[in-house]
DOZAZA-572308 format. One record per residue: x, y, z of N, C-alpha, C in turn. Coordinates in steps of 0.2 Angstrom, whole numbers, padded with zeros to 4 digits, always signed. Example, Ala and Ser with C-alpha at 12.3 -4.5 7.8 and 13.67 -1.06 7.14 Angstrom:
<pts>
+0066-0028+0039+0062-0022+0039+0066-0016+0039+0064-0011+0035+0068-0005+0036+0064+0000+0039
</pts>
This chain:
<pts>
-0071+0216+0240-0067+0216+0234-0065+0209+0233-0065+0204+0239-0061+0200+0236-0065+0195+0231-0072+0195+0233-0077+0193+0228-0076+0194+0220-0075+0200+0220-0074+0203+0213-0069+0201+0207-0065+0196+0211-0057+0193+0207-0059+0190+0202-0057+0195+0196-0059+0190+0191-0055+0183+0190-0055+0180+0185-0050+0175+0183-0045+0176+0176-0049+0181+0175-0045+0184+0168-0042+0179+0162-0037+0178+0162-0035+0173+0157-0031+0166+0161-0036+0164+0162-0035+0157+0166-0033+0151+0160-0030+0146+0164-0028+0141+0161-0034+0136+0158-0040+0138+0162-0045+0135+0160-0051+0137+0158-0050+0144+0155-0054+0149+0153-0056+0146+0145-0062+0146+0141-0065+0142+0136-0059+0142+0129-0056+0148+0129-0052+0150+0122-0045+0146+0127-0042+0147+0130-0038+0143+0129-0037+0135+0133-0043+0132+0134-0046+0125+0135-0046+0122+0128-0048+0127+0122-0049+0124+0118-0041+0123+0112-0038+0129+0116-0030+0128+0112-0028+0125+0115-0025+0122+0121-0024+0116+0124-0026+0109+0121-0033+0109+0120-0036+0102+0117-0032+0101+0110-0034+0107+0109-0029+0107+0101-0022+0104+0101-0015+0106+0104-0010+0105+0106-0010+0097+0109-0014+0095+0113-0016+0089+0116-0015+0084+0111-0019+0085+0107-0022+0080+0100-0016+0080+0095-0012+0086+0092-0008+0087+0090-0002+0083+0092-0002+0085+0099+0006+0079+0101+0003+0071+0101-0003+0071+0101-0004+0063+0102-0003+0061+0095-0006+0065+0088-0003+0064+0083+0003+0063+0080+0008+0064+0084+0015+0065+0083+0017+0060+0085+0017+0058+0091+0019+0052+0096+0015+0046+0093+0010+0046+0089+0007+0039+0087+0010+0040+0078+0015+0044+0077+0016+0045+0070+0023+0041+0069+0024+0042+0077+0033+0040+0077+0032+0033+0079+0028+0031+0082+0027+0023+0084+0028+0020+0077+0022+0025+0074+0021+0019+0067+0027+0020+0063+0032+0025+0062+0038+0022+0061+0041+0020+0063+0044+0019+0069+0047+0013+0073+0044+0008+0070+0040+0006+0072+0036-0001+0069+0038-0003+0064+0038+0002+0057+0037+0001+0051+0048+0001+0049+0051+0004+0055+0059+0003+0053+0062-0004+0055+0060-0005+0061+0058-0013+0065+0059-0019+0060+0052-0017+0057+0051-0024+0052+0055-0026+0046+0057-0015+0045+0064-0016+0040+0070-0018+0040+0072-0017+0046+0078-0021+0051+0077-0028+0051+0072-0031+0054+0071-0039+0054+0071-0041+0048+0070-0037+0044+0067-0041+0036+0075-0040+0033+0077-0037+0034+0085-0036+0031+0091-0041+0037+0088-0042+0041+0094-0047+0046+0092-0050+0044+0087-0054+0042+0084-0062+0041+0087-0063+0031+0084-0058+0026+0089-0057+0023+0096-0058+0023+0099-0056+0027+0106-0056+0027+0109-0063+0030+0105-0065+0034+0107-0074+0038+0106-0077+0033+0100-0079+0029+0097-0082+0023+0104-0079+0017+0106-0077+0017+0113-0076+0011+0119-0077+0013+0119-0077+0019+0126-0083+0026+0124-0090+0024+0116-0090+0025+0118-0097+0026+0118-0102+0020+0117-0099+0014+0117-0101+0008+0125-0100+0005+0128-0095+0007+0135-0093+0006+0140-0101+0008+0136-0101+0015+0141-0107+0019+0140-0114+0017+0132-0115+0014+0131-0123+0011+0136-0126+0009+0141-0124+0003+0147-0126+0000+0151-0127+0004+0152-0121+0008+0158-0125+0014+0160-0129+0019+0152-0131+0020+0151-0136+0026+0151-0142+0021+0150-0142+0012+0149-0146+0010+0158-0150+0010+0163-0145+0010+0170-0147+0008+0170-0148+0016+0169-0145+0021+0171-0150+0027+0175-0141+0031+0175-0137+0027+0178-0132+0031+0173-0128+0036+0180-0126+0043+0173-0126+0048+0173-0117+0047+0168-0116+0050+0166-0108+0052+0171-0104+0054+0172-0098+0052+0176-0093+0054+0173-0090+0059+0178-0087+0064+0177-0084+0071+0171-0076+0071+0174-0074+0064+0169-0070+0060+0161-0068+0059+0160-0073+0054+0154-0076+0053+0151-0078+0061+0155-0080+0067+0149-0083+0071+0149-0074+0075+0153-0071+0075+0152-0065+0078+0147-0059+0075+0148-0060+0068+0142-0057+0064+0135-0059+0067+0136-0067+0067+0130-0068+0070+0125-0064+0075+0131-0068+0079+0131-0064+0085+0129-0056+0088+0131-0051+0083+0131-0047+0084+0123-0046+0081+0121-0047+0076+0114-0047+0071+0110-0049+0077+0111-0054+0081+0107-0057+0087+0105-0051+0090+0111-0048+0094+0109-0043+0099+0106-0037+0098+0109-0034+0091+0104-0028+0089+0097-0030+0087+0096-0036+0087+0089-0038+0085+0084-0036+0091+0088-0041+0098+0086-0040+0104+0085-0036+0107+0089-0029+0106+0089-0023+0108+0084-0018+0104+0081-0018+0101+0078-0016+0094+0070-0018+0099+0070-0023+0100+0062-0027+0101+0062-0025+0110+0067-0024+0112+0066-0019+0120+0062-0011+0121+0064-0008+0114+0059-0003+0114+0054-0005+0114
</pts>
C-alpha cells in the first residue's frame, strides 16, 4: 500500500501550481506598483524642498542686501529639509 499514496491536493498539483503563479504575479504587481509610487512621492518631495529653498532664498536676497544676518531658524529649516531629504533617498 504504501505505493498507492496518492498526493491528493498537493502544493504542487497543476490547479493549484497555477493559483499560486497567479498570486505570485499578483503580489509582484503590487510590490512594483508601490515602487513606482514611491518614486513618483520622492520626486514630489524633492520638487517641493527645492521649491521651497528657491523661495528662502529669494525671501533672503534683501536681507543680505541690508547686511542683516540669518536667523537661527531659517538655518534649522534648512537643516532640517537637508535630512528628510537624506532619509527619503535611504529607502
Amino acid at each position: 500500500m504504501a505505493g498507492s499514496r496518492g498526493c491528493g491536493n498537493s502544493l504542487w498539483s497543476g490547479s493549484e501550481r497555477v493559483r499560486i503563479g497567479e498570486r505570485l504575479k499578483a503580489t509582484l504587481a503590487g510590490v512594483l506598483e508601490l515602487e513606482l509610487l514611491r518614486c513618483k512621492h520622492q520626486e514630489m518631495v524633492d520638487t517641493a524642498l527645492e521649491d521651497r529653498a528657491t523661495a528662502n532664498a529669494e525671501e533672503r536676497r534683501p536681507e543680505e542686501a541690508s547686511g542683516a544676518p540669518e536667523s537661527a531658524d531659517s538655518e534649522a529649516e534648512r537643516g532640517s529639509a537637508t535630512s528628510r531629504r537624506q532619509q527619503v533617498r535611504q529607502f
